[in-house]
C-alpha positions in Angstrom: -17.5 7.2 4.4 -15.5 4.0 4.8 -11.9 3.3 6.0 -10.4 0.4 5.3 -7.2 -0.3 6.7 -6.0 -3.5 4.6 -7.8 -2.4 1.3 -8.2 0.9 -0.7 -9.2 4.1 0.8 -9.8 7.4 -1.6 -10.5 10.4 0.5 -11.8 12.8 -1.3 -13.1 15.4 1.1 -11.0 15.5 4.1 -13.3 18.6 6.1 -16.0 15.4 5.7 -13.9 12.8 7.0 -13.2 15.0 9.8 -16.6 16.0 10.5 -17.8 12.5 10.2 -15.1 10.7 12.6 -14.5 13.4 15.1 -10.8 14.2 13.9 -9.7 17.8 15.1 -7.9 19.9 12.1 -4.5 21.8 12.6 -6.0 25.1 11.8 -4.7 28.5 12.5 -1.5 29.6 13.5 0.6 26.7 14.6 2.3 26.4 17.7 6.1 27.1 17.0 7.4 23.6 17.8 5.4 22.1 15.1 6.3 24.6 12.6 10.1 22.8 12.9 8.2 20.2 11.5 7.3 20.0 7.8 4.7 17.8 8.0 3.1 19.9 10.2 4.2 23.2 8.5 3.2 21.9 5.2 0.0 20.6 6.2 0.5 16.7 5.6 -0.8 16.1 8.6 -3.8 17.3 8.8 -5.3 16.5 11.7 -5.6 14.3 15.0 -6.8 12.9 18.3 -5.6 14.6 21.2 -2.5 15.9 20.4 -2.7 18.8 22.9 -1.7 16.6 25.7 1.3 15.8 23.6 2.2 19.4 23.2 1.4 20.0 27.2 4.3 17.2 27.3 6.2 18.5 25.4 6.6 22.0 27.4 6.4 20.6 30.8 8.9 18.5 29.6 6.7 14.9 31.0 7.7 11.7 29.5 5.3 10.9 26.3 5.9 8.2 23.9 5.0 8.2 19.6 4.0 4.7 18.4 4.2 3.1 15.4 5.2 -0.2 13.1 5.6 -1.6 10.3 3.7 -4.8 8.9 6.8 -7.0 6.9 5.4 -7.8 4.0 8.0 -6.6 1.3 11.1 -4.0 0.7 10.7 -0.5 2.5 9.0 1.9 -0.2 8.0 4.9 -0.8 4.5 4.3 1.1 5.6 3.3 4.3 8.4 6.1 3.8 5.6 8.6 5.4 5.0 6.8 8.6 8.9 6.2 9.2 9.6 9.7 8.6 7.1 11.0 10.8 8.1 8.6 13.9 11.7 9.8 13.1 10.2 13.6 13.5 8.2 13.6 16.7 11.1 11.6 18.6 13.3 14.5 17.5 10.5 16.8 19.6 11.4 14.4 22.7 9.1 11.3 22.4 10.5 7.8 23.0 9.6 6.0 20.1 7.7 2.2 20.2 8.0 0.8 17.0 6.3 -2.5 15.9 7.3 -5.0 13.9 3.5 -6.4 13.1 4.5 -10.4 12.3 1.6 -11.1 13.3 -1.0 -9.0 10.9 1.3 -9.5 8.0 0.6 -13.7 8.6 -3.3 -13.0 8.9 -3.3 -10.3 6.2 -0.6 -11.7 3.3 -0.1 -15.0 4.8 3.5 -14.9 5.5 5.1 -16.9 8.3 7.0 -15.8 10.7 10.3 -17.4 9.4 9.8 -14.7 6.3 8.4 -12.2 7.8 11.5 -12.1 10.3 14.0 -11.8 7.5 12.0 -8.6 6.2 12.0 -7.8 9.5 15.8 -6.7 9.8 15.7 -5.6 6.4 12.6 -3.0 7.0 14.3 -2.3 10.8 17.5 -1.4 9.0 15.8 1.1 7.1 14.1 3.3 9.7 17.1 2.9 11.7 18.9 4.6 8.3 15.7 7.2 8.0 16.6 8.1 11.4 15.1 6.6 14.1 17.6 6.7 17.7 17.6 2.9 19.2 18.9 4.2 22.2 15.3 6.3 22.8 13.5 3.7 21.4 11.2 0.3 22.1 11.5 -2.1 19.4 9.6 -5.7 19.0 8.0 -8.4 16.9 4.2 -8.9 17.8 4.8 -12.5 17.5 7.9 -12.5 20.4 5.8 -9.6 22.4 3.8 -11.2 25.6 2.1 -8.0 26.3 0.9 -7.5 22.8 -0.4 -10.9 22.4 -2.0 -11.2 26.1 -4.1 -8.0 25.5 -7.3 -9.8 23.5 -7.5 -12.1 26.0 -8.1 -8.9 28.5 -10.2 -7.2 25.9 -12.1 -9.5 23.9 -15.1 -10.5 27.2 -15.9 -6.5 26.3 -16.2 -6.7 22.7 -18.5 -8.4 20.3 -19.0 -9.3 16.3 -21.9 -6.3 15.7 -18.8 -3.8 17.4 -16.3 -5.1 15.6 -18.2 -5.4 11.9 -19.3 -1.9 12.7 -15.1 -0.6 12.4 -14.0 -2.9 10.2 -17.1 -4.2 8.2 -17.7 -7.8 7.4 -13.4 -9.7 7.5 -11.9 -13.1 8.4 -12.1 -13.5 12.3 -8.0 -13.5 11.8 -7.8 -9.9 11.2 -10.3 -8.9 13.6 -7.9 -10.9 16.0 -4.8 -8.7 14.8 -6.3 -5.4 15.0 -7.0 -6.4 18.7 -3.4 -7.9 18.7 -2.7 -4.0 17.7 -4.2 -2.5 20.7 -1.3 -3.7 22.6 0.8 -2.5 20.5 -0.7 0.7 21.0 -1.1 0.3 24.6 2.6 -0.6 25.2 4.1 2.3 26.2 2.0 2.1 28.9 1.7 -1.5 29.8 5.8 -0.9 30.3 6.6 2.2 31.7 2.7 3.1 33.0 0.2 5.9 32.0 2.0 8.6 29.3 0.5 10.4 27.0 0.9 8.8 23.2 0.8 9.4 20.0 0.0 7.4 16.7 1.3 9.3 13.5 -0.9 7.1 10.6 -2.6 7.3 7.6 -6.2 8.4 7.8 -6.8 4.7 6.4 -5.6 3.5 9.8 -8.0 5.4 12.0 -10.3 2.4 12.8 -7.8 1.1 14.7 -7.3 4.3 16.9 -11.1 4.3 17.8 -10.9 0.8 18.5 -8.1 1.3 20.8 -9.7 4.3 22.3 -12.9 2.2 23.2 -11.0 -0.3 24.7 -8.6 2.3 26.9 -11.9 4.0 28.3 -13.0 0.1 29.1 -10.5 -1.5 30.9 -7.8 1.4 31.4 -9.6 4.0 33.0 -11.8 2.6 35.3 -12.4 4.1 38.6 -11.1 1.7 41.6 -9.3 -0.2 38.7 -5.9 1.6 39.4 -4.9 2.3 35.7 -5.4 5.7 34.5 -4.7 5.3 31.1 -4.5 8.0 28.7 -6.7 7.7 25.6 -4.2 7.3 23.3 -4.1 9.6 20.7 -3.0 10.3 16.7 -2.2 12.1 13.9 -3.2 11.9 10.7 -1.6 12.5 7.0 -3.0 12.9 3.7 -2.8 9.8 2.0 -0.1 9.9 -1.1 -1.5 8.7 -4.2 0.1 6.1 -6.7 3.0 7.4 -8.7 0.8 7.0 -11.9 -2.3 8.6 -10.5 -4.0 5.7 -9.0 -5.7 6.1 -5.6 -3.0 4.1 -3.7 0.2 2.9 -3.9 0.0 -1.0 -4.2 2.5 -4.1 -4.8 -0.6 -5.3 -7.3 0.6 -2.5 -9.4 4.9 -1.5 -9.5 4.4 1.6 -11.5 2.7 3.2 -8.4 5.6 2.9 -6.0 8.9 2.0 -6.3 11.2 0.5 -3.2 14.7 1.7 -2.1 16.6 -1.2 -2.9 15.1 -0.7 -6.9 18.2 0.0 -9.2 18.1 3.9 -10.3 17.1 2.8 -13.8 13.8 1.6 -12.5 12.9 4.1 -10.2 13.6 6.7 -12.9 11.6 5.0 -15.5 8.5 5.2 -13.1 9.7 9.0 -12.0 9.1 10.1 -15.6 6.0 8.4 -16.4 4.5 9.6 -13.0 1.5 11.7 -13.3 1.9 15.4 -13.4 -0.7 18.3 -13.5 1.0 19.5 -16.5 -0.8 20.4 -19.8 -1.6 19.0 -23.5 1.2 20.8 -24.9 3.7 23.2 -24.2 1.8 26.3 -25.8 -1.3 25.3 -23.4 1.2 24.9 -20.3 2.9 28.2 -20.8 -0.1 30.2 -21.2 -2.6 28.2 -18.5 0.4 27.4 -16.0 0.4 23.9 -15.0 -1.4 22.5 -12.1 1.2 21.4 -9.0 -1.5 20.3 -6.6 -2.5 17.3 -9.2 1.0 16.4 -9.3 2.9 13.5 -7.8 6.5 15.0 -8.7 5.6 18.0 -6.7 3.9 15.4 -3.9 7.4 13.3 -3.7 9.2 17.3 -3.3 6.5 18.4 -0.8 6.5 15.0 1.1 9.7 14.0 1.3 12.8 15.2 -1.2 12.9 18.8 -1.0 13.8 20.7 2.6 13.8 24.2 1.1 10.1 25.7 1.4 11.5 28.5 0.1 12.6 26.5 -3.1 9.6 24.2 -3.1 7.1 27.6 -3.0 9.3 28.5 -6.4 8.8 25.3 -8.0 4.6 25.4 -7.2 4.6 29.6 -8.4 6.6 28.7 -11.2 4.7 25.9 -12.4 1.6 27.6 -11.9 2.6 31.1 -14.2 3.9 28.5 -16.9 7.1 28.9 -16.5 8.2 25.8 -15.4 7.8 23.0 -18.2 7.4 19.1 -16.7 10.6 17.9 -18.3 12.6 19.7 -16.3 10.9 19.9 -13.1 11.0 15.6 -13.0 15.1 15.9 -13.9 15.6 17.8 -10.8 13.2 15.3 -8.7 14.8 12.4 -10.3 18.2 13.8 -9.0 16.9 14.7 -5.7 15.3 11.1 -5.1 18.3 9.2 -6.9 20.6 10.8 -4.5 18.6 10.3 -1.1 18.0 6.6 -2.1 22.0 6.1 -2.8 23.0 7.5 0.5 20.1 5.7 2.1 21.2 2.3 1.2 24.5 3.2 2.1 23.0 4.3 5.4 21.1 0.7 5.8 23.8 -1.5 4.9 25.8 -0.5 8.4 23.3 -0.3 10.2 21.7 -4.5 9.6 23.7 -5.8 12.3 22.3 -3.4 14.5 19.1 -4.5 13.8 19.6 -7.6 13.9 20.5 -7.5 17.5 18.0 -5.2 18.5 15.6 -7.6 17.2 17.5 -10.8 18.1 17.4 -12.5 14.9 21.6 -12.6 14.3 21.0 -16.2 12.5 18.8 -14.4 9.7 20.4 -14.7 6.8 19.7 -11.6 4.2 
């Protein structure tokens, strides 16, 4: 099973996956501080590397950091909505958030320069900052303005060779072999700064070759005995991958009808919210007496994921549908209004909150 970080992934058997890649499931009775969290609770995130020592943290109440970034390649959307949300959740369980501004993949990957890049930059800062994220327990930086990041594949590379790499990534340009090693630092930071904590990584499965990458490199150089630096392996969670909006295996700018982005007027995003794919029947005669099917469903997805707090509500929406007594029509009007209305107050949100990220990430000459 392959994992492509910069293409398409489909996962279709996530016990495989696991099994295959050494990726512990949440199974059982969850501890109590992650049933506060609906990712947890809901079982998006579905598994992980060593999150244990983040809950140890969590109770002896140790410093521990959750890391993550964004590459700046377009508008904040509905894809990288996850991962913000999720860095936004664990900091709220005590973490101090790194987040990353990868300039530096999104030049070797899209081919941007850094002059654009830094415009999106504020733009995509200013929307985490509006999901939730707290700047004042928080890390924030550019790869490209970061010396730590950037010095680490000079440390790391004498370890590693081509055969090591082509066996994470497969067969790619020498450039983006270069930025996932650029991405070990950024994983690394927390404890390049402040000195061994434990860490977390909240991705998509798609991302995990850069954990294990980053996990070689740790036991390498950063735990070494008579080396001084007793790193901890850093370690990850991992979400179910949300599909396109019309049913295609991921969201991509290639096609708009599988995302949409938050500064899309409402008309647009509700023209995609209505032709999104549902589990719902033929006709209405079929729905009623089969039931529909919720778990095929990206309306019901968006509510799960994202739009819809109430489990109590969101469990009435899935029984309903499922006895046929909820018809598609009006399941996607109360979506559409739920997602209309988070995406108003969210841009309302961003729009005071850009000068604040432009000084965080020192870029006040940008020009939006």
């Amino acid at each position: 099973m392959a994992l492509d970080p910069w293409g398409n992934t489909k996962i279709d058997d996530y016990d495989r996956l696991c099994e295959e890649f050494g990726i512990e499931r949440f199974e059982g009775q969850l501890d109590e501080i992650l049933q506060s969290n609906r990712f947890f609770r809901r079982g998006i995130i579905f598994g992980h590397r060593d999150f244990g020592v983040i809950l140890n943290a969590i109770k002896e109440q140790q410093p521990w950091a959750v890391m993550s970034g964004i590459k700046p390649s377009g508008p904040f959307h509905l894809g990288t909505f996850t991962t913000a949300s999720e860095i936004v959740a664990l900091q709220t369980l005590g973490g101090k958030a790194y987040y990353c501004i990868a300039d530096i993949e999104s030049w070797q990957d899209n081919g941007i320069s850094f002059a654009e890049s830094a415009k999106t930059a504020v733009d995509n800062l200013a929307d985490i900052l509006a999901v939730g994220l707290d700047p004042d327990n928080a890390y924030i930086w550019r790869q490209s303005a970061e010396q730590h990041v950037k010095d680490i594949p000079f440390l790391v590379s004498r370890g590693l060779t081509n055969n090591m790499l082509t066996a994470i990534y497969g067969e790619r340009q020498f450039g983006l072999y270069l930025s996932a090693m650029v991405q070990v630092g950024d994983i690394l930071l927390p404890q390049l700064l402040e000195g061994p904590m434990p860490t977390v990584v909240p991705v998509g499965i798609d991302q995990d070759p850069h954990i294990r990458l980053t996990r070689d490199v740790t036991r390498k150089y950063f735990q070494e005995e008579g080396s001084g630096k007793q790193f901890y392996l850093p370690g990850a969670t991992y979400h179910k991958l949300l599909e396109g909006l019309d049913g295609t295996d991921k969201m991509s700018k290639r096609n708009p009808n599988s995302y949409f982005t938050f500064d899309e007027d409402s008309d647009s995003i509700t023209a995609k919210l209505k032709n999104a794919l549902t589990g719902g029947r033929d006709t209405l005669k079929e729905q009623r007496e089969q039931g529909g099917q919720p778990d095929k469903c990206m309306i019901h997805k968006l509510l799960k994921y994202h739009f819809l707090e109430d489990d109590e509500k969101l469990q009435e929406i899935y029984d309903d549908c499922v006895a046929g007594k909820l018809m598609c029509g009006t399941c996607k009007k109360f979506a559409i209004d739920l997602v209309l209305d988070y995406v108003k107050q969210h841009e309302e949100r961003k729009e005071k909150l850009i000068p604040l990220a432009k000084k965080i990430l020192h870029l006040e000459d940008v020009e939006l």
